[in-house]
C-alpha positions, 0 to 999 in steps of 0.5 A: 335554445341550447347551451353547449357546456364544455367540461374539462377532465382532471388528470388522472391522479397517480396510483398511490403504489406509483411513486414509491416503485419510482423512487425505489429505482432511482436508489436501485440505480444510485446504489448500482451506479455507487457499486460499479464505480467501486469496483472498477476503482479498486480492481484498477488500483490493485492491479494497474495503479497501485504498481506505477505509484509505487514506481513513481515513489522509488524513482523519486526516493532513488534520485535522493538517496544517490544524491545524498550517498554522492555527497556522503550524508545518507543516514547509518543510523537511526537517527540523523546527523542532528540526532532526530530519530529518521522520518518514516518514508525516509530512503536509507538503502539499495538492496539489490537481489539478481536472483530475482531481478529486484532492486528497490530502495529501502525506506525507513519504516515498516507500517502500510503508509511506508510500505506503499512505497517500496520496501521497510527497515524495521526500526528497531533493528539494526541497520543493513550492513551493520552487527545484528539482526536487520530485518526488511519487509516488502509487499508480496502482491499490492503496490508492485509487490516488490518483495513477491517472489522471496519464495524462490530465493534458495539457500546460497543465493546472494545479495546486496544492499548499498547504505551510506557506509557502503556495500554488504554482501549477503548470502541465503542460508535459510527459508522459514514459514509459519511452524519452521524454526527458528534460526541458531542465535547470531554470534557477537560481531556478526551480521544477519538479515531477515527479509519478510513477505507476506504467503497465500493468495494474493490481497489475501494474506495467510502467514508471513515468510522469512528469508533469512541471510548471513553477513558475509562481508565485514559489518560496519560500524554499528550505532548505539540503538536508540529504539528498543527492540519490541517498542515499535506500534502495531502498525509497524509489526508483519501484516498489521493495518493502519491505526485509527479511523480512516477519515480519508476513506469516509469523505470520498465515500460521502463524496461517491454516494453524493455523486451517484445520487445526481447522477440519477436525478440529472439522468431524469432531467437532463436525459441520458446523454448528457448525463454521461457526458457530465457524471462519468468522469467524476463518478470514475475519478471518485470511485478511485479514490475511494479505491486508493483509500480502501487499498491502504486499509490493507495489511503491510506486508500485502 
């Protein structure tokens, strides 16, 4: 009699090699996955979003300053009416440029933050309208780059800007970048104002220009400073960049990273539809995130 024996076969084990190629891909497609939200994010925030954040700023930084211009209590100073020096941020003035077709709210500061906003008065200057030297600085190309087309101002252009003392009037008398000198100091009682943006190519700025504009209407009544001349940080100063550790940047990134990474696991056990439909919209809304903090990180006057 013979007895049939039936013999199973193991599987096959995996080659040792197997594996390690496995998971070298599946960080291949994390770190791809990771890249491709990054610069989908910032290109559209440069171009697009940043410009409609700044609008949406100056709409609302414009209905507060008219209102506070109707009921006479806009600042003229820099401090406010209980002697506290201006928040950054805080709108003060309309200047209003037809030469470019720009009119823009002015807000108090000048660092990146501010900036993202529309355009800065530089804190340690005088007031717009007033005796001195005021000094206004705007982004040339980020954020709707309001002050981007300074360049093409020429000498005898005029301007306005609208403060809670009134309307001034201002004439271009000069262009200066890097190397041109400097205009002759003002004369007592007269009032000037310097305008700033940053030159070279866009998101890449090379130097700074300077439109500079006489007085031509009355100055108004000017306030003892309370901020020195030369005091202000170096976030405030042309083309700096935020101080301090970018801990917004970082967590958004965590987040990003930590995304991509289930990202690539469902994609093994969900399949890849499904993991389309659930990881697409928070890896892109991640990504913009991370754009929007990384664009802060830019100089001031970009």
């Amino acid at each position: 009699m013979t007895v049939a024996v039936q013999t199973t076969l193991a599987p096959p084990l995996p080659r040792p090699g197997v594996r390690s190629v496995t998971a070298v891909r599946h960080l291949a497609r994390g770190g791809l996955l990771t890249l491709a939200a990054l610069l989908l994010g910032l290109t559209a925030q440069l171009l697009f979003l940043s410009g409609f954040q700044e609008r949406a700023a100056q709409h609302a930084a414009y209905d507060s300053l008219r209102a506070q211009l109707a009921l006479g209590t806009a600042p003229v100073a820099q401090t406010d009416q209980q002697g506290a020096l201006l928040a950054p941020g805080t709108p003060l003035a309309i200047v209003d440029i037809p030469a470019l077709h720009v009119r823009q709210v002015v807000l108090e500061g000048t660092d990146s933050a501010v900036l993202a906003d529309g355009p800065g008065h530089r804190r340690d200057t005088p007031m717009p309208g007033q005796a001195g030297t005021s000094v206004l600085m705007g982004r040339a190309a980020a954020y709707g780059g309001p002050f981007g087309r300074l360049g093409d101002l020429a000498a005898g252009d005029t301007f306005s800007v609208t403060t809670g003392q009134g309307r001034a009037k201002y004439r271009v008398f000069g262009i200066r970048r890097a190397g041109d000198p400097a205009p002759a100091p003002l004369d007592a009682g007269k009032g000037r104002m310097v305008l700033l943006m940053a030159t070279g190519a866009d998101f890449m700025p090379g130097g700074v220009l300077r439109v500079d504009a006489e007085l031509v209407s009355a100055p108004a009544r000017t306030p003892a400073a309370v901020i020195r001349s030369g005091t202000l940080p170096e976030s405030e100063q042309p083309l700096a960049r935020p101080g301090g550790t970018p801990w917004p940047l970082v967590m958004w990134l965590q987040a990003l990273v930590v995304a991509a990474v289930g990202a690539v696991w469902a994609w093994h056990r969900w399949g890849r539809h499904q993991t389309w439909i659930v990881f697409a919209p928070v890896v892109l809304l991640l990504g913009l995130q991370v754009a929007t903090r990384a664009t802060e990180l830019l100089p001031n006057l970009t």
